[in-house]
C-alpha positions in Angstrom: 0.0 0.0 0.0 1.8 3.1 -0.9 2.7 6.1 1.4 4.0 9.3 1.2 7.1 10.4 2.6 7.8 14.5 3.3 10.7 16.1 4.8 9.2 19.4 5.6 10.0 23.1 6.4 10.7 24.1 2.7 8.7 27.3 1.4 6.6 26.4 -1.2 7.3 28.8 -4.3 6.0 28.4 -8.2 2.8 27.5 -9.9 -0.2 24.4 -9.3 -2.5 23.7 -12.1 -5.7 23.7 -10.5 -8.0 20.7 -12.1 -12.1 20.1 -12.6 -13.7 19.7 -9.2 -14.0 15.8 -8.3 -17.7 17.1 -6.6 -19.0 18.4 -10.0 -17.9 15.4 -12.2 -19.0 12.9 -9.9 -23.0 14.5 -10.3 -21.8 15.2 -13.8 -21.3 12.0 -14.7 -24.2 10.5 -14.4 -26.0 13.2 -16.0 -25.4 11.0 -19.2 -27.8 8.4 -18.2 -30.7 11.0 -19.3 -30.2 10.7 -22.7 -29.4 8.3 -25.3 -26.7 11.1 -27.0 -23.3 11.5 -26.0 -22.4 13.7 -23.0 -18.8 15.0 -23.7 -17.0 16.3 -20.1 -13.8 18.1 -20.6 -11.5 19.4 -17.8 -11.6 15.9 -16.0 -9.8 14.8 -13.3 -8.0 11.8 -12.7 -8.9 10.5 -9.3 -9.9 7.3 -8.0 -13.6 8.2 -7.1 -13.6 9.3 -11.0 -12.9 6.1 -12.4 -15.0 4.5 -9.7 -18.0 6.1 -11.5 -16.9 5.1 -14.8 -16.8 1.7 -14.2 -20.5 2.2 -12.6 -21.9 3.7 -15.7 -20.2 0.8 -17.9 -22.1 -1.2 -16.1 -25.1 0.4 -16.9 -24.3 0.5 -20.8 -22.8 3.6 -20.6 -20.1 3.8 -23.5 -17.0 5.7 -22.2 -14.2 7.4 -24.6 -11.3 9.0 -22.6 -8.7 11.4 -24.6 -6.0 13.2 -23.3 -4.1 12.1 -20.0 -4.0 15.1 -17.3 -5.5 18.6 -16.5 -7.4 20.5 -18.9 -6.9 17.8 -21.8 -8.6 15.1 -20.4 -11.8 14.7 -21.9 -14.2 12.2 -21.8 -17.5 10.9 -23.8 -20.8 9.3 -22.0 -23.1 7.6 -24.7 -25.8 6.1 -23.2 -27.7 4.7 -26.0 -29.2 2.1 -24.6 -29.2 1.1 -20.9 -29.1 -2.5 -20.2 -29.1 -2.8 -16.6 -30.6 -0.2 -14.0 -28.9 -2.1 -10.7 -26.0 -0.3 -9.2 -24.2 -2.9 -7.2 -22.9 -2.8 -4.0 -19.2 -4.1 -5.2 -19.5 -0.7 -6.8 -21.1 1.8 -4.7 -19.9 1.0 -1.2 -16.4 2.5 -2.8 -18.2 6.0 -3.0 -21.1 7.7 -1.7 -22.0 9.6 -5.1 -22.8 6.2 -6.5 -26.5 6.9 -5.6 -26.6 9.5 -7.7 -27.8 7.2 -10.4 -30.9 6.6 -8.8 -32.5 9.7 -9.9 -31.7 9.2 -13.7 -32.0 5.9 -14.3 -35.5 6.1 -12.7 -36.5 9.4 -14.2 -35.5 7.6 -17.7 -36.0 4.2 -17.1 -38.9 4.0 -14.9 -37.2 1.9 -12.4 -33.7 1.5 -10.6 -32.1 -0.7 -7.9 -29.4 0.7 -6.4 -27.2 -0.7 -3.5 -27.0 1.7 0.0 -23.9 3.9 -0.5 -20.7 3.8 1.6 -17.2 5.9 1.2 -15.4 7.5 3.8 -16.3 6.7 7.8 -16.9 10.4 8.6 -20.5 10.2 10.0 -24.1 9.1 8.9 -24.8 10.4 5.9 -28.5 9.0 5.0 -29.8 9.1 1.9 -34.1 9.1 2.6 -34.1 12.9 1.6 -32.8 11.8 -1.5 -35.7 9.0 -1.5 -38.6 11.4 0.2 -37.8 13.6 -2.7 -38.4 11.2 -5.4 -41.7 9.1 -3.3 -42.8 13.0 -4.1 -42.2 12.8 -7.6 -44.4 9.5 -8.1 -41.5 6.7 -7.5 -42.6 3.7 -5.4 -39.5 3.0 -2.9 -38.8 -0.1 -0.9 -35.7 -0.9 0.8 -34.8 -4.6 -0.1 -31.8 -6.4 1.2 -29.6 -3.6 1.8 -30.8 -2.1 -1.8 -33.0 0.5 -3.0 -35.9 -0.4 -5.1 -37.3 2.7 -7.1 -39.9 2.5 -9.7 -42.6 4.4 -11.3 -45.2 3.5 -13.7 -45.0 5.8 -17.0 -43.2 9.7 -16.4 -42.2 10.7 -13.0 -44.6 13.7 -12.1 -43.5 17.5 -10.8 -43.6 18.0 -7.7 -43.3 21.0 -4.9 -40.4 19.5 -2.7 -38.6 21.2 0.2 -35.5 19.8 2.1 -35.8 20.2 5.7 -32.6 20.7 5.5 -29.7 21.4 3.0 -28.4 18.5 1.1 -26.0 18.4 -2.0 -27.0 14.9 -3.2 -30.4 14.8 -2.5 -30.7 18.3 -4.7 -28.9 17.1 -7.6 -30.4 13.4 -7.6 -33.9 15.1 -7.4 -33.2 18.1 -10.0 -31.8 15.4 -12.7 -34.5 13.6 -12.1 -37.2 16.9 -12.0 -35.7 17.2 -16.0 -37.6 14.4 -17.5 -40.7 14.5 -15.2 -44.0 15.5 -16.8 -44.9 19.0 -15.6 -43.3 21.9 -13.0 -40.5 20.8 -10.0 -39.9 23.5 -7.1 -37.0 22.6 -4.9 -36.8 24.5 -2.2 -34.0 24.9 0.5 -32.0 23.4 -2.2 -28.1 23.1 -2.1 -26.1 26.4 -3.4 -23.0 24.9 -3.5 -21.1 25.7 -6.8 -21.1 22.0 -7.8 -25.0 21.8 -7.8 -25.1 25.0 -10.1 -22.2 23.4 -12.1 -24.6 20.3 -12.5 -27.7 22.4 -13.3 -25.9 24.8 -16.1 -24.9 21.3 -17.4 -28.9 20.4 -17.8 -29.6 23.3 -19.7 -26.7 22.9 -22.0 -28.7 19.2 -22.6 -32.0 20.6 -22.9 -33.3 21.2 -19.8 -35.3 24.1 -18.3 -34.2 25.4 -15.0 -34.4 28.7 -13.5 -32.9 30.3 -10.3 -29.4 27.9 -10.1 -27.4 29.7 -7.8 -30.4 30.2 -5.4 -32.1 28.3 -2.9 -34.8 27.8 -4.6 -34.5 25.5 -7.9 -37.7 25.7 -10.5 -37.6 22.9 -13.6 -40.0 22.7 -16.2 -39.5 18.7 -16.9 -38.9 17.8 -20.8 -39.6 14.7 -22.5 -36.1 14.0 -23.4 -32.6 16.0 -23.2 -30.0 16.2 -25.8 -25.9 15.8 -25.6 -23.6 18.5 -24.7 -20.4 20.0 -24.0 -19.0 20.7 -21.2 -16.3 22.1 -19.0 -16.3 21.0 -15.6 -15.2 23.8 -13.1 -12.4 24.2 -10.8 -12.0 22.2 -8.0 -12.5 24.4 -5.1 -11.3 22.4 -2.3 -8.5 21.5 -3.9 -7.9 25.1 -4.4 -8.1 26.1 -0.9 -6.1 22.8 0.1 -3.3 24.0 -2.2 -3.4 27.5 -0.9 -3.3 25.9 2.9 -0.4 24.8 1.6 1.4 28.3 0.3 0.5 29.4 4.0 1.7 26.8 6.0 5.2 26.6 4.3 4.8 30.5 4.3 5.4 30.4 0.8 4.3 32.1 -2.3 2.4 30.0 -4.8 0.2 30.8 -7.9 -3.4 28.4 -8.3 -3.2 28.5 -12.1 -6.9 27.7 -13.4 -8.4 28.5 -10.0 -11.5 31.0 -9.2 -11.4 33.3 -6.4 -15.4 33.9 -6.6 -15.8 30.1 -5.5 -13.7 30.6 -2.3 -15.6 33.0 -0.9 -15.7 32.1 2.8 -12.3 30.4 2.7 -10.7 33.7 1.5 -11.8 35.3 4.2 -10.6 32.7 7.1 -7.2 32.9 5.1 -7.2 36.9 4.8 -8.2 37.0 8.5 -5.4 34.9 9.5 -2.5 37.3 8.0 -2.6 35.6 4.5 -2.4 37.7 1.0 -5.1 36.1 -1.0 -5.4 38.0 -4.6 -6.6 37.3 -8.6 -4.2 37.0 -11.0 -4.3 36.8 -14.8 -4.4 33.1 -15.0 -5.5 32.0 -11.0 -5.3 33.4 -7.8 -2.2 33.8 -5.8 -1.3 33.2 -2.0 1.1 34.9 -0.6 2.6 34.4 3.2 6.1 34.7 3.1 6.1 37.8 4.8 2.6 36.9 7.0 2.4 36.4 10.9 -0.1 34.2 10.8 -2.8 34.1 13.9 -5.4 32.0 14.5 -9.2 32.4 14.0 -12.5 30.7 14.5 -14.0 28.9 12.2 -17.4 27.4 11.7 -18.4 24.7 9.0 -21.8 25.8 7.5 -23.9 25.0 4.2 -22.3 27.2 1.1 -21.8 30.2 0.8 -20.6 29.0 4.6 -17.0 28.1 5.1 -17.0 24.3 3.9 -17.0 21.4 5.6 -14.7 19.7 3.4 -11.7 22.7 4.3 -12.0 21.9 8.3 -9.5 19.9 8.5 -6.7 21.5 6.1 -7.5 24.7 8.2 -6.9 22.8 11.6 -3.8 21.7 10.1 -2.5 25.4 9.4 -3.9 26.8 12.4 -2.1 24.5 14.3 1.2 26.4 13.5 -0.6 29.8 14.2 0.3 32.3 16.9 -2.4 32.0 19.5 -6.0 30.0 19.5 -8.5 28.7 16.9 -11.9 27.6 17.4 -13.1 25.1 15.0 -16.3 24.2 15.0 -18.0 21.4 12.9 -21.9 21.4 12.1 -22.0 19.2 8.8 -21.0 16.1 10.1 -20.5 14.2 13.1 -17.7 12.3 12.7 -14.9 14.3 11.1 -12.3 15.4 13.8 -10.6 11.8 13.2 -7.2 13.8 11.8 -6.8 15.2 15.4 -5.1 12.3 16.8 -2.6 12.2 14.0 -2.1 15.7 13.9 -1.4 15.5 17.8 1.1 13.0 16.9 2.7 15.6 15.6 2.6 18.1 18.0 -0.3 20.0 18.0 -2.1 21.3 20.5 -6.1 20.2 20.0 -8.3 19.7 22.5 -12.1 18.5 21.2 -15.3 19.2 23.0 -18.6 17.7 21.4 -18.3 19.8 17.6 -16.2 22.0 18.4 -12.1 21.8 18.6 -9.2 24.4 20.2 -6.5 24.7 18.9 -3.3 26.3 19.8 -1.1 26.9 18.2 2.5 25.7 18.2 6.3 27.3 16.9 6.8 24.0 15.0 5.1 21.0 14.1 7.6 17.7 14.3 7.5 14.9 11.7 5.9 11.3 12.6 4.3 8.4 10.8 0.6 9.2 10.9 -2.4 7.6 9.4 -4.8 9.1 7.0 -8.6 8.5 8.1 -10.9 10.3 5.3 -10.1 11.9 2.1 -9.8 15.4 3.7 -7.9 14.0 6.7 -5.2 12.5 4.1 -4.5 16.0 2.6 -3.9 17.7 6.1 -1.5 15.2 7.3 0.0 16.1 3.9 -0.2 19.9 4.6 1.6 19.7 8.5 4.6 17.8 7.2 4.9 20.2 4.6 5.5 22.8 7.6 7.0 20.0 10.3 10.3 19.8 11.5 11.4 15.9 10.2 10.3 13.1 8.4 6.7 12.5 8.2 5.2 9.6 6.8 1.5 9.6 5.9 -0.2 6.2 5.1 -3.1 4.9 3.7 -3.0 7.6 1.3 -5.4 6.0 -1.2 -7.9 8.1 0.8 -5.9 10.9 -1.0 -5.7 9.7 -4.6 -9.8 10.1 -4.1 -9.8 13.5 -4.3 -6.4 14.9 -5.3 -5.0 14.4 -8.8 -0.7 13.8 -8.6 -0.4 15.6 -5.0 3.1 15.3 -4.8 4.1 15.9 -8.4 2.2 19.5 -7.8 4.2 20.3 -4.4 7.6 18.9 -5.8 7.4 21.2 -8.6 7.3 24.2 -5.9 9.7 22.8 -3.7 8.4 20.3 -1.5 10.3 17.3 -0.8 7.9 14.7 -0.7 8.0 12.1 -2.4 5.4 8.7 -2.6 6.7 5.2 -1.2 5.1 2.5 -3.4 4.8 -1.3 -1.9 8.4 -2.8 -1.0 9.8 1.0 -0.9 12.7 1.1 2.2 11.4 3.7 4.7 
């Protein structure tokens, strides 16, 4: 199982290609099963999670055309002419939660789907019955068989006026796919804002669809009876963004996020401004600057976007563990996700959890250790505090990070981290 091994306390200085958010493809994806044209993606990334869902849709019939190998030149086709099976099994979708959102198309197209109870990563209870609520609203009969989901309908799924009781990414996105095909008007309401749903839902359109207020809380689709192919560009990867400027400002370097967009980084901009960071646009990104930055610490609270994201909490522990005085993090998305603290104790911080919320305080110098990553986000701040530790640090079980980040340490190599990854039989 491969590792990664960082000896840290180098600035980091130069350029990162920012790639296509793993969020936004993996709803993107399965866009494809709403028509029987071809769905062409471009800006892909290559992550695990990504060919996880590939292989889902081939299963499904889905025929899939890859060109180009990295970055902006990847580009991939979805034909889904025909489907010829509308189970998702659970060999598949226990990999990754964003499996189930096939559920919504191949029902909304098909008239039925059986899809297997998502897993991915152990970071809290992340049901899926708004998903289901929402589409029992629409007309689709649901029973829970064996650890699967049963969905059918008889004829067109029907519009409907649904409103979450509470904000959901992949409950909004399985039920506005689905809202595309369904006879008559859809209102979502308290729907998700987060850049990846409005990514998703310019996506419809481009295939036919007819949506108004994406962006806003409140989603209204007119349901066609059948979409069209596209093409599209799949945005920046926002969290990867903000992980990569973590990065700049933990070394207390000065790095340039080519490709990246500072309107999407809203709330993480200002956590990084507040703690001493120069955050600014450029011609072809945004740059970080801390070279010259004292760098305090601040509260934090994880909320719902335009909120400070959920999936930034635990880079932002990392870097305000080497701030000057004390951080309160607080976590209100999920349950579950302080599991980094340990490791990051191991090496040296100063964290002390109550219930959701954590303080830290912050320490001259983090020192290297062998640590284990938990989660996907976990992986990448282990990452970020040996970039900034004093030593060797070892992070393992880093296929958690190949989920989400695309060549990790090829990108902070190239601005001189050394790091470097240990493949299976590699002396330590």
């Amino acid at each position: 199982m491969d590792r990664i091994r960082i000896a840290g306390g180098t600035p980091l200085r130069g350029t990162i290609a920012i790639g296509g958010a793993k969020n936004a493809a993996l709803a993107l994806m399965p866009a494809c099963l709403l028509t029987d044209e071809t769905l062409t993606l471009t800006n892909l990334p290559d992550l695990a999670d990504i060919a996880t869902m590939a292989n889902l849709l081939a299963q499904h019939g889905v025929r899939l055309t890859l060109q180009g190998d990295r970055g902006a030149d990847r580009v991939l086709d979805l034909a889904a002419t025909e489907i010829i099976n509308t189970t998702a099994p659970y060999d598949l979708v226990r990999r990754m939660r964003a499996s189930v959102l096939v559920l919504g198309p191949l029902v909304a197209r098909c008239g039925q789907a059986r899809v297997s109870l998502p897993g991915g990563c152990a970071i809290g209870t992340r049901p899926v019955d708004l998903h289901l609520k929402a589409l029992e609203q629409m007309g689709a009969r649901i029973e829970l068989q064996e650890g699967y989901i049963s969905a059918t309908v008889n004829g067109r799924l029907h519009g409907a006026e649904i409103v979450f009781p509470q904000v959901t990414v992949g409950g909004t996105e399985n039920a506005l796919m689905a809202a595309t095909l369904a006879k008559g008007e859809t209102i979502i309401s308290n729907a998700a804002r987060e850049p990846e749903v409005a990514d998703l839902a310019h996506c419809l359109v481009a295939m036919g669809a007819r949506i108004e207020g994406i962006g806003s809380d409140t989603l209204t689709i007119q349901g066609v009876e059948r979409l069209h192919g596209a093409r599209y560009r799949v945005v920046p990867d926002r969290i990867e963004t903000g992980s990569y400027a973590v990065a700049a400002a933990i070394t207390r370097g000065d790095v340039e996020l080519v490709g990246a967009r500072l309107d999407l980084m809203g709330a993480v901009v200002k956590v990084l401004t507040d703690c001493g960071v120069t955050v600014s646009a450029t011609e072809n990104g945004v740059r970080i600057a801390a070279d010259r930055a004292d760098i305090v610490g601040t509260d934090i609270m994880t909320e719902p976007y335009p909120g400070f994201p959920t999936d930034m909490q635990a880079q932002l522990m990392a870097l305000m563990a080497t701030a000057g005085g004390a951080s309160m993090i607080t976590e209100t998305i999920f349950e579950n996700r302080f599991m980094h603290v340990p490791e990051l104790m191991r090496m040296g911080a100063r964290i002390n959890v109550h219930n959701a919320s954590a303080i830290v305080r912050g320490v001259p110098r983090l020192s290297g250790a062998p640590v284990m990553a938990t989660d996907l986000r976990a992986s990448v701040s282990l990452v970020l505090a040996g970039l900034a530790a004093e030593g060797e640090t070892i992070v393992n079980r880093v296929y958690h990070l190949d989920r989400g980040y695309e060549r990790v340490e090829e990108k902070l190599a190239a601005c001189g981290a050394r790091i470097e990854r240990l493949h299976d039989g590699a002396a330590e």
